[in-house]
Every structure is written in structure tokens, then in C-alpha cells.
C-alpha positions in Angstrom: -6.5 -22.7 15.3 -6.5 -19.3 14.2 -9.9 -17.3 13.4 -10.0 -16.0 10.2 -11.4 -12.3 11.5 -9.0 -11.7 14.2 -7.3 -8.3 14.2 -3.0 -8.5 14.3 -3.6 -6.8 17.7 -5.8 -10.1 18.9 -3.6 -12.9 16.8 -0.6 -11.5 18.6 -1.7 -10.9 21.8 -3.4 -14.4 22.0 0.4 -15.4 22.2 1.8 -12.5 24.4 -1.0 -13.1 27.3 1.2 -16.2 28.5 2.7 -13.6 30.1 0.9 -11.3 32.0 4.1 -8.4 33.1 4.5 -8.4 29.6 0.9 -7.6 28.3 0.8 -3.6 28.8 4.3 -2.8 27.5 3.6 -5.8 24.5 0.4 -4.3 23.3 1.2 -1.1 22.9 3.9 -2.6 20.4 1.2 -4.1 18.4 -1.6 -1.7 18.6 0.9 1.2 16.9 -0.4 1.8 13.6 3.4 2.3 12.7 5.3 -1.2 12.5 9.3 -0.5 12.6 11.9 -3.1 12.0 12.2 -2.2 15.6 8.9 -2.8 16.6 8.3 -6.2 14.8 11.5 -7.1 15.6 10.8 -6.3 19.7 7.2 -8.9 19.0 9.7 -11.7 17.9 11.9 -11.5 20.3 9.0 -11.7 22.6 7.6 -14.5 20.7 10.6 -16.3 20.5 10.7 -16.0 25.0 7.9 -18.4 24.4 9.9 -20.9 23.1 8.4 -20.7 19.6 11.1 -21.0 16.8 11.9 -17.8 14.4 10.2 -19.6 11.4 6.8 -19.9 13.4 6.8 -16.7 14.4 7.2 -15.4 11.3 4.6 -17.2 10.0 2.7 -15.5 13.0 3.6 -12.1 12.1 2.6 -12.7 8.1 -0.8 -14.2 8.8 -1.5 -10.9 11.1 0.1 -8.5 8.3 2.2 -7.4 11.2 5.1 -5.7 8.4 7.1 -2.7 8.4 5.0 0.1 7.0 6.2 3.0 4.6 3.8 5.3 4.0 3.8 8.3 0.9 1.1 11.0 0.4 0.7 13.6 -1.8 -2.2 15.9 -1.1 -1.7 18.8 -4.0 -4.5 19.0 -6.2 -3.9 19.1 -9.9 -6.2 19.0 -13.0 -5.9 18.9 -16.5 -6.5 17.8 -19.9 -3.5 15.3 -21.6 -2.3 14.6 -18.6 0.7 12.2 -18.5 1.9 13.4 -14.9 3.9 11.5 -11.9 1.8 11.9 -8.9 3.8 9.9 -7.0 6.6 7.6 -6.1 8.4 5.7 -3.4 11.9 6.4 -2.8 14.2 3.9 -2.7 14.0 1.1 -0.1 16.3 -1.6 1.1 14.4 -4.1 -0.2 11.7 -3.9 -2.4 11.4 -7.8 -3.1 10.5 -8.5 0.4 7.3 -5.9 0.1 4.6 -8.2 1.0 1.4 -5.8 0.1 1.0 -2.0 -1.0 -2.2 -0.1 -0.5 -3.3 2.9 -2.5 -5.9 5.3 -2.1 -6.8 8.0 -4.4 -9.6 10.5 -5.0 -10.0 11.8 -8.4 -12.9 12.8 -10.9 -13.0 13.3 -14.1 -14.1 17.0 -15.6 -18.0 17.1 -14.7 -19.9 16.2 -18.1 -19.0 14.1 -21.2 -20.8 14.1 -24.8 -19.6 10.8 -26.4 -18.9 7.3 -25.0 -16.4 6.4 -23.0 -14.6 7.5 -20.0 -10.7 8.9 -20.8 -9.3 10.1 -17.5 -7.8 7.7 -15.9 -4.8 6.8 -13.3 -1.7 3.9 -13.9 0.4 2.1 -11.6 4.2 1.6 -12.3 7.5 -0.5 -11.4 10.1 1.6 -11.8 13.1 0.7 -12.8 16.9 2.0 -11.5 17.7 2.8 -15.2 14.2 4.4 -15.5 12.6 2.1 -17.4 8.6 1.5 -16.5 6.4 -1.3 -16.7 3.0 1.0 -16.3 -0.5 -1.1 -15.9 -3.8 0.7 -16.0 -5.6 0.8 -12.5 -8.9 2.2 -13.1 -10.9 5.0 -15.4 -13.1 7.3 -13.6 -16.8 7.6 -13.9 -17.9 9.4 -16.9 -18.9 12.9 -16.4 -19.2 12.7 -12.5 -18.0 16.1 -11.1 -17.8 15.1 -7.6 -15.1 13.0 -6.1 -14.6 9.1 -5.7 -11.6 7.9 -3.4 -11.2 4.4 -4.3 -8.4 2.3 -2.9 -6.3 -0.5 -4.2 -5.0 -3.5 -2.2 -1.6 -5.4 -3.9 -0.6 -8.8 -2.3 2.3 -10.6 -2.7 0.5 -12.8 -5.2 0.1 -11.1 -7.7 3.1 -10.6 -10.4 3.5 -7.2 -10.1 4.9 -7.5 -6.7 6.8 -10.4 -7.3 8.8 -8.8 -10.3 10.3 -6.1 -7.7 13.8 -6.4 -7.6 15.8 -4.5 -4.7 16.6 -1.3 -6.4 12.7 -0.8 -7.7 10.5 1.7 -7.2 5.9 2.0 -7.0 4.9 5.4 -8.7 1.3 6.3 -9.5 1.1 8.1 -12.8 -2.2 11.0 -13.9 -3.4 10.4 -17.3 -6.3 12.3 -19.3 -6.5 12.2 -23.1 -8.5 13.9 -26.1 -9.5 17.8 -25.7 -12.4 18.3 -23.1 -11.2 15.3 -20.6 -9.8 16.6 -17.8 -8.6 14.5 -15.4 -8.8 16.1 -11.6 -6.9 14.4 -8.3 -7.1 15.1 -4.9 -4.5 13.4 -2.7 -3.2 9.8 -3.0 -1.5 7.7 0.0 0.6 5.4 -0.8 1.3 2.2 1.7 4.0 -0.6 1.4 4.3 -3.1 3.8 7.3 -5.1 4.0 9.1 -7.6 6.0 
């Protein structure tokens, strides 16, 4: 029975350690922050010297989010007030509809002081088409009149629509938006992680 706070490193390894001349060479596979098709590919190999079936150890592998990582970052700092700006956006890969989660993380703050109600800086999430066409979805607003930085991060599973619409030739962008004079919207950096089998 697998424990439900177990690291990918431990779920794994509690598998590998059958074999003990495999366990120094095996863990560094699985302790690399940095999964490759190579690297999960090497795990079920491994896996599959056990005797366990390629379906089982892919279940394996998906209930330790052991996936191909793809990582973007964009650390240039931009500001300003009507803002409809691409931050950021994957390129291309093979196969966007097997992306089983993405992770972003973005610090951003709006411009330091705010006379009315409401809060209009704010930051949207897109699919991107192949034609260029956009389904955009807003991902959060920052706290009114805050002049200091909040890095907030956003976790995507395979669960939830947006990442089951991908089809192969989509793209993940994350889009800068301010509105009205006087709202200034000001980012940091963003990362951007897809994982994918």
C-alpha cells in the first residue's frame, strides 16, 4: 500500500531496493530534479527487470509525478499601465495532450497605492492555438495598492479542462494585463513548468 506523503524518490526506490547493485546508480536517476524521456524511460526499464508489467509501472511513475519536465523562465522585469503583454510562452512540444500538470510561479505587484475600489492589475493564462487563436482565463489580480512583491504559484493537473483541451500542436503562454490610468501592473520573473509523460 502506498503512503500518501512519500516523496517519488522513496515510492520508486521502495521498488528499486530489491536490488541492492542497482540502488546507487538507480537513485541518482530519481533524485535528478530533471526527468528526461531518458531518465524515466531508464526507471521502467528497471522496473520492468522486476517483473512488473509496463502498465503497472506506469501507474508507478504517475502516482510519484515522476514526468518529463520542461521548464521556461523569464526573469526581465517590466511595468506598466494598459498592459496587454506576452510574458511568456512554451514552444512547441511533441505532445502537449500527454502534459499531465504545469506549475507556474510569478511575482508581481501592482503600482504601490490605489484611491477607489478594486484591484485592476492582473495576470491570464492561455492555450494557444497553431492558427493563433487563444482561449485566455484569468489567474489572479494582485493585492490592491501593495508596493512590495508577492510570488504566488499555480499548480494545473490533468483534471482540470484546461489541460485536457490541449491538442498536440498547443501552446501555455502567460499574458501581463493592467487597465485604467494609474494601475500599473509590475512583474518580476515567472517560471514556467510542464510535466509530461
Amino acid at each position: 500500500m502506498f503512503i500518501p506523503n512519500w516523496s517519488p524518490f522513496d515510492i520508486i526506490c521502495s521498488f528499486l531496493i530489491l536490488e541492492p547493485t542497482l540502488s546507487v546508480s538507480n537513485s541518482s536517476l530519481v533524485e535528478d530534479k530533471k526527468v528526461t524521456s531518458k531518465t524515466r524511460n531508464d526507471i521502467i526499464k528497471i522496473l520492468q527487470m522486476k517483473g512488473l508489467p509496463y502498465e503497472l509501472t506506469d501507474l508507478i511513475l504517475d502516482y510519484a509525478e515522476y514526468w518529463i519536465t520542461n521548464c521556461h523562465v523569464n526573469s526581465t522585469y517590466i511595468s506598466g499601465e494598459n498592459l496587454n503583454y506576452l510574458y511568456i510562452q512554451t514552444n512547441l512540444i511533441k505532445d502537449l495532450t500527454r502534459c499531465m500538470k504545469i506549475v507556474v510561479e510569478i511575482s508581481s505587484h501592482d503600482q504601490g497605492w490605489a484611491t477607489g475600489p478594486g484591484s485592476f492589475t492582473w495576470t491570464e493564462f492561455a492555450i494557444v492555438h497553431l492558427d493563433g487563436t487563444e482561449e485566455r482565463w484569468e489567474a489572479y489580480r494582485n493585492d490592491r495598492g501593495q508596493i512590495e512583491s508577492k510570488v504566488r504559484t499555480f499548480e494545473m493537473t490533468r483534471q482540470l479542462s484546461c489541460i485536457q483541451q490541449f491538442t498536440k500542436l498547443d501552446s501555455f503562454a502567460v499574458w501581463i494585463r493592467s487597465q485604467y490610468p494609474g494601475w500599473s501592473n509590475h512583474v518580476d520573473y515567472c517560471k514556467l513548468e510542464l510535466y509530461y509523460k
